[in-house]
C-alpha positions as CSV (number, residue, x, y, z in Angstrom):
1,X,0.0,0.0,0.0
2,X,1.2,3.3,-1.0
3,X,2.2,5.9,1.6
4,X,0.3,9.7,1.5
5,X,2.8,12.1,-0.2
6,X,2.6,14.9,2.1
7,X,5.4,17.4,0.9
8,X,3.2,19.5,-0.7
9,X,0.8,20.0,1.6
10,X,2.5,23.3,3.1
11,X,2.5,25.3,-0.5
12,X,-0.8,24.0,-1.3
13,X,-2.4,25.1,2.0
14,X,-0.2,28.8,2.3
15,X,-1.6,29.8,-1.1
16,X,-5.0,28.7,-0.5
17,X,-5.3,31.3,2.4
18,X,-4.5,34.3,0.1
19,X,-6.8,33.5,-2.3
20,X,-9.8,32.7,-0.3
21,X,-8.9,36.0,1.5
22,X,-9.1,38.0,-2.0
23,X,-12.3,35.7,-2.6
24,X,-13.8,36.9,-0.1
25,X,-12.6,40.6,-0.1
26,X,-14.1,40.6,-3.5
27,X,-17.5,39.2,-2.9
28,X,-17.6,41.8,0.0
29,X,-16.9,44.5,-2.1
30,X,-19.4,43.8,-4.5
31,X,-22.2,43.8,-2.2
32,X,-24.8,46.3,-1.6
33,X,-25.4,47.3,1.9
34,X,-28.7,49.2,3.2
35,X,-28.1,52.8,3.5
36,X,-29.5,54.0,6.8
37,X,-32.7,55.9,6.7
38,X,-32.2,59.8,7.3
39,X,-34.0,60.8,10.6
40,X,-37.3,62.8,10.1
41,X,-38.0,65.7,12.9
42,X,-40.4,64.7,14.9
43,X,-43.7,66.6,14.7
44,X,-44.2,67.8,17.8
45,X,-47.7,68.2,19.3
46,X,-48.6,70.2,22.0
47,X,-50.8,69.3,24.6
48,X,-51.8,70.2,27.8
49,X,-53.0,67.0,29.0
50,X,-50.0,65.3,31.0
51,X,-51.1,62.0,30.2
52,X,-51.2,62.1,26.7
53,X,-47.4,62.9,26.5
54,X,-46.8,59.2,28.8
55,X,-47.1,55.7,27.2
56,X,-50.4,53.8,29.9
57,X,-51.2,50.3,29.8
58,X,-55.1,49.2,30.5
59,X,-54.7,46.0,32.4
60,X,-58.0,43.8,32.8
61,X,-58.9,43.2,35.8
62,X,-57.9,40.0,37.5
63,X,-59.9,37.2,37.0
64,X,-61.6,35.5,40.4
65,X,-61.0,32.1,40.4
66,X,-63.9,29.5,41.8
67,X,-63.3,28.2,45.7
Protein backbone atom coordinates (compact mmCIF):
# COMPACT_ATOMS: atom_id res chain seq x y z
CA UNK A 1 0.00 0.00 0.00
CA UNK A 2 1.19 3.34 -1.00
CA UNK A 3 2.15 5.86 1.62
CA UNK A 4 0.31 9.69 1.45
CA UNK A 5 2.83 12.08 -0.19
CA UNK A 6 2.58 14.87 2.09
CA UNK A 7 5.41 17.37 0.87
CA UNK A 8 3.24 19.47 -0.66
CA UNK A 9 0.82 19.99 1.63
CA UNK A 10 2.54 23.27 3.15
CA UNK A 11 2.51 25.28 -0.48
CA UNK A 12 -0.79 23.97 -1.30
CA UNK A 13 -2.41 25.13 2.04
CA UNK A 14 -0.16 28.77 2.27
CA UNK A 15 -1.58 29.79 -1.10
CA UNK A 16 -4.96 28.66 -0.51
CA UNK A 17 -5.35 31.33 2.36
CA UNK A 18 -4.47 34.31 0.12
CA UNK A 19 -6.77 33.51 -2.35
CA UNK A 20 -9.83 32.66 -0.32
CA UNK A 21 -8.86 36.05 1.46
CA UNK A 22 -9.11 38.04 -2.02
CA UNK A 23 -12.25 35.67 -2.56
CA UNK A 24 -13.84 36.85 -0.08
CA UNK A 25 -12.57 40.63 -0.13
CA UNK A 26 -14.10 40.55 -3.53
CA UNK A 27 -17.45 39.23 -2.86
CA UNK A 28 -17.64 41.81 0.01
CA UNK A 29 -16.95 44.46 -2.10
CA UNK A 30 -19.44 43.78 -4.50
CA UNK A 31 -22.20 43.79 -2.19
CA UNK A 32 -24.77 46.29 -1.59
CA UNK A 33 -25.38 47.30 1.86
CA UNK A 34 -28.72 49.20 3.17
CA UNK A 35 -28.11 52.83 3.45
CA UNK A 36 -29.47 53.98 6.85
CA UNK A 37 -32.72 55.95 6.65
CA UNK A 38 -32.23 59.81 7.32
CA UNK A 39 -34.02 60.77 10.57
CA UNK A 40 -37.27 62.84 10.10
CA UNK A 41 -38.04 65.71 12.90
CA UNK A 42 -40.36 64.66 14.87
CA UNK A 43 -43.74 66.59 14.74
CA UNK A 44 -44.21 67.79 17.77
CA UNK A 45 -47.71 68.22 19.26
CA UNK A 46 -48.63 70.21 22.04
CA UNK A 47 -50.81 69.29 24.63
CA UNK A 48 -51.75 70.24 27.84
CA UNK A 49 -53.02 66.96 29.00
CA UNK A 50 -49.99 65.27 31.02
CA UNK A 51 -51.15 62.02 30.23
CA UNK A 52 -51.18 62.14 26.73
CA UNK A 53 -47.41 62.89 26.55
CA UNK A 54 -46.81 59.25 28.77
CA UNK A 55 -47.12 55.74 27.24
CA UNK A 56 -50.44 53.84 29.87
CA UNK A 57 -51.22 50.25 29.78
CA UNK A 58 -55.07 49.20 30.52
CA UNK A 59 -54.70 46.01 32.37
CA UNK A 60 -57.96 43.80 32.80
CA UNK A 61 -58.89 43.18 35.80
CA UNK A 62 -57.94 40.05 37.50
CA UNK A 63 -59.95 37.22 37.00
CA UNK A 64 -61.55 35.53 40.43
CA UNK A 65 -61.01 32.08 40.37
CA UNK A 66 -63.92 29.53 41.77
CA UNK A 67 -63.33 28.22 45.70
Amino acid sequence: MPQLDTSTWFITIMTMLPTLYLIMQLKLLNTNYYQTPLQKSPNKQTSSNYWQLKWTKIYLPRLQLRQ
